[in-house]
C-alpha positions as CSV (number, residue, x, y, z in Angstrom):
1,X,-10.8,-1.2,-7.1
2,X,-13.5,-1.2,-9.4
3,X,-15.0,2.0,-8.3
4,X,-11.3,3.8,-9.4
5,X,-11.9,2.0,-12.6
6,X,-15.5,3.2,-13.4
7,X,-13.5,6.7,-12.5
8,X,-10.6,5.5,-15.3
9,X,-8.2,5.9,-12.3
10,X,-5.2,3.9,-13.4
11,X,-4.3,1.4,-10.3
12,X,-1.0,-0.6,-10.4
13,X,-0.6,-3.2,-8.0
14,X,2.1,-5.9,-7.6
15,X,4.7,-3.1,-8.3
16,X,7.5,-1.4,-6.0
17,X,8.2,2.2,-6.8
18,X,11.7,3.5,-7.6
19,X,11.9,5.7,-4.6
20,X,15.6,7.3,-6.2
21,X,12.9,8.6,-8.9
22,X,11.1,10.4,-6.5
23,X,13.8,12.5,-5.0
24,X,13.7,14.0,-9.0
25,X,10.0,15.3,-8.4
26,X,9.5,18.5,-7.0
27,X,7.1,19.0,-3.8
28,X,4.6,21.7,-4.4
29,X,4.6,21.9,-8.0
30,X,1.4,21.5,-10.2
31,X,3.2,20.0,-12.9
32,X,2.9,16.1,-13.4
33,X,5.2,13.4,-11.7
34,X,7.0,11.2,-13.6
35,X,7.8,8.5,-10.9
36,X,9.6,5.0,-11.9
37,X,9.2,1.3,-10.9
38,X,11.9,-1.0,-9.8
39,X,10.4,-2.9,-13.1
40,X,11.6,0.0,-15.7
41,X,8.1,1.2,-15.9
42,X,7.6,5.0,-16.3
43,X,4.4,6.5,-14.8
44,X,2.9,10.5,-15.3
45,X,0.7,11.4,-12.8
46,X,-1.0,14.5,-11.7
47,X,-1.8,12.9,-8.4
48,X,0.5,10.5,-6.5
49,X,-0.4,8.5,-3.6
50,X,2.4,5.7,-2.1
51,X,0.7,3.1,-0.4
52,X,2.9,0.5,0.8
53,X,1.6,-3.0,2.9
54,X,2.3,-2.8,6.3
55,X,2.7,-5.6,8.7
56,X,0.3,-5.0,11.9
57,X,1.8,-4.7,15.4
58,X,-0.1,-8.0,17.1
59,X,2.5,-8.5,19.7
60,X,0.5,-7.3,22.4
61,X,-2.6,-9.8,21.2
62,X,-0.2,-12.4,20.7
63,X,1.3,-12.3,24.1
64,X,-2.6,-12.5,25.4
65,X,-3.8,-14.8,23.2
66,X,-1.8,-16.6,20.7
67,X,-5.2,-18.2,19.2
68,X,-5.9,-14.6,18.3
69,X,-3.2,-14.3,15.9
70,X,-3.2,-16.4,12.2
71,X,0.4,-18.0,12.6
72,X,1.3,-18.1,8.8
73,X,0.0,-14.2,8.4
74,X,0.7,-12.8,12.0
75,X,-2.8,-11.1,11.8
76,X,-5.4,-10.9,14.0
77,X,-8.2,-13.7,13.4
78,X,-11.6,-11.6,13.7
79,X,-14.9,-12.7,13.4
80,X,-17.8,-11.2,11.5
81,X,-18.7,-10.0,14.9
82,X,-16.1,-7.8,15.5
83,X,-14.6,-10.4,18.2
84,X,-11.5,-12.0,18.4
């Protein structure tokens, strides 16, 4: 995060993304974006990237190990070793 900000890269967290105001943007074109959050806020940009959060598949840890897994988070507990 701070690296993007020495760069003056604008980086909104804590925000969902209007996906209806994407379907207004055209693929391909070299012109800017003008996306929308769920909050009303408007954002121009010449360079999009959606990142969402996603929720890691542990199932298969889980059913080997349930000590492998944090139970309030569902993810896997590793060590600074690399080891579970």
């Amino acid at each position: 995060l701070q690296g993007l900000q020495e760069l003056n890269v604008r980086v909104i967290l804590g925000e969902r993304l209007d996906f209806e105001s994407l379907q207004h943007t055209s693929k391909g074109s070299s012109e800017p974006r003008v996306v929308r959050t769920l909050s009303g806020q408007t954002i121009t940009a010449d360079l999009l990237l959606l990142c969402t959060g996603q929720v890691p598949n542990t199932k298969l840890l889980r059913d080997m190990d349930p000590r492998t897994i944090v139970t309030d988070t569902g993810l896997a507990c590793v060590l600074r070793t690399m080891q579970l």
